[in-house]
N, C-alpha and C positions, 0 to 999 in steps of 0.2 A: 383808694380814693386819693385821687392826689393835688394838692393844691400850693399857693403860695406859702412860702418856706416862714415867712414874718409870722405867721398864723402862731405858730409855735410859740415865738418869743413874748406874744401878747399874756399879763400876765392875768393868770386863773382866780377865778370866785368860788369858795366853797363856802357852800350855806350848809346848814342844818336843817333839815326837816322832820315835823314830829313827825306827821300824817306819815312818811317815808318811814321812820322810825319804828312806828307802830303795827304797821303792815309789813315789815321786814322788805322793802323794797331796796334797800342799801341800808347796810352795816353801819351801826348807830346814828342813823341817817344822816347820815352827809353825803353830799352832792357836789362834785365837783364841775362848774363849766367853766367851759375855755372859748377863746373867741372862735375857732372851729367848730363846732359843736352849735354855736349860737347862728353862724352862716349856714350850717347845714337846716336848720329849721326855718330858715327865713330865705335860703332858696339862693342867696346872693352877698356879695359885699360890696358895701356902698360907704360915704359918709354919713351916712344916717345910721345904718345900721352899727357902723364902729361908734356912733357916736352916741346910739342908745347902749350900749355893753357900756362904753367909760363915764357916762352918765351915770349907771346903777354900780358901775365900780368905784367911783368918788364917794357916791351918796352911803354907799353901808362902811365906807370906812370913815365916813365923818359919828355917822349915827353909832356906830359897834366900835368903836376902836381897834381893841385887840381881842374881841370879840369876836364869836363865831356868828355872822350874821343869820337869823332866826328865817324859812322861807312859812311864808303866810302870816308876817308879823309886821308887815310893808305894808301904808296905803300912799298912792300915788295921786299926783292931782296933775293934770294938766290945762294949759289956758285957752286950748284950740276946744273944738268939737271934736270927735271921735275920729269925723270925718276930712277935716280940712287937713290940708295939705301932707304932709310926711306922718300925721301926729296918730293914725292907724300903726305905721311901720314903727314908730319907736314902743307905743305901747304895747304891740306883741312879742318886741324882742322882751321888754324890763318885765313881762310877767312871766314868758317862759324861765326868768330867771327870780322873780321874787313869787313867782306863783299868784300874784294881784291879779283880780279881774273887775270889768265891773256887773257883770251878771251872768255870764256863761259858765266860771271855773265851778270847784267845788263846795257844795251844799254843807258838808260836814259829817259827821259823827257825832248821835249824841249831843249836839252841840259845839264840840270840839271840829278845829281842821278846816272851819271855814275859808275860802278862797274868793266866794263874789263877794260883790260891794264894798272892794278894796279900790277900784279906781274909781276916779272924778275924772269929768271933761267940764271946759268953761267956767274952770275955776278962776277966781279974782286974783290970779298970782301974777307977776311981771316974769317967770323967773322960765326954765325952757320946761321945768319938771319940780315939785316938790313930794318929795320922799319924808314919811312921817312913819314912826313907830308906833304899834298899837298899844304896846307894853308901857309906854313911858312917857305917850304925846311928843317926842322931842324931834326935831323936824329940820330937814336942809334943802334949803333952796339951791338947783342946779344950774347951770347957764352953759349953756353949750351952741358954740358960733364957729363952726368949719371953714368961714369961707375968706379969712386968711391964710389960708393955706392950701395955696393954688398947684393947679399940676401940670402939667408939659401942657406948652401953648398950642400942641398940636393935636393935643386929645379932642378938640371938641369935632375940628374939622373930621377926623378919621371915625370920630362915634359917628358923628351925618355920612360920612360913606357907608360905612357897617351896617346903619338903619336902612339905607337904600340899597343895601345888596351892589356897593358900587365899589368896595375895601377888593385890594388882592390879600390872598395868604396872610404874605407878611405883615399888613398893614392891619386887618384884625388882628393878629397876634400883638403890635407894639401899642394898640389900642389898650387890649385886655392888659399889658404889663402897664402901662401910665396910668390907668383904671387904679391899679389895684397900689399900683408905687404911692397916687395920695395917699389913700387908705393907710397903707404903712404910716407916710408920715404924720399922720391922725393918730394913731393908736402908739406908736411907736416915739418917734422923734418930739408929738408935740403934745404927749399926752399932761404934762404938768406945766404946760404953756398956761396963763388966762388970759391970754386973749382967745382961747382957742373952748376951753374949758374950765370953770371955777366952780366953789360950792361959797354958800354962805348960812352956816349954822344960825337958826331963830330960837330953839329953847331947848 
């Protein structure tokens, strides 16, 4: 499988899982994902989707510190409906990786391992996501805004060939490289930007 080389240098999230744990699914359950891993289940890389991965990568290191972030110990609120605009696509990457649902994931054990009724839609936040702890209440509000961080002025024209079947060769290909060149500089170059990306800790 081969892909952009920046995928690598994005850096990794390793949670803890009991449910994992307990079922011997990985070795004292830890779970490592990487933003490869996170595109491969989501089919694509976009600014949305780098931008839901550094979303839930600010939020558990605001929340855990030096902590091993807990997976099924995240509830998620968002301000949209499930269904407007992007706000599907972010909340299937953050629960692929916090295991949050809000009624499809898992039921439990016993009572233990529960996974639904960890997300909210049309919650009263200003904020782009808030990530709260089930163990602790303590909770950080995310803001994430891509859209200074522009990409070659020729991407848009060559995406409208591409869509019409009207791109040569090479012009799809310089398409997919500026595609994915923001992308980099989203994850990469401007990941501790705020204008780009901030958290702000509530309790």
């Amino acid at each position: 499988m081969k892909y952009p080389d920046f995928y690598d240098e994005v850096e990794e999230i390793v949670m803890y899982d009991p449910l994992s744990d307990f079922l011997g699914s990985f070795e004292d359950g830890l779970i490592t994902y990487d933003y490869k891993s996170i595109v491969a289940a989501a089919g694509h890389s976009c600014p949305t989707v780098a931008g839901a991965y550094l979303m839930t990568l600010k939020a558990l290191k605001e929340l855990y510190k030096s902590e091993i972030p807990v997976r099924g110990n995240l509830k998620i609120s968002f301000r949209e409906a499930i269904d407007d605009g992007v706000a599907g696509v972010i909340a299937n990457v953050i629960s692929n990786i916090t295991g949050a649902t809000k009624i499809s994931g898992f039921k439990g054990i016993a009572g233990k391992f529960v996974r639904h009724g960890l997300m909210d839609f049309n919650a009263p936040i200003s904020s782009s996501a808030r990530f709260t702890r089930v163990d602790n209440g303590k909770s950080v509000d995310v803001f994430y805004n891509p859209s200074s961080v522009g990409g070659d002025p020729k991407m848009g024209l060559l995406m409208q060939k591409t869509i019409q079947e009207e791109a040569s060769d090479d012009e799809k290909l310089s398409f997919k490289q500026m595609w994915q060149e923001r992308v980099k500089l989203i994850l990469i170059e401007h990941s501790d930007n705020s204008e780009v990306i901030k958290t702000e800790l509530l309790s």
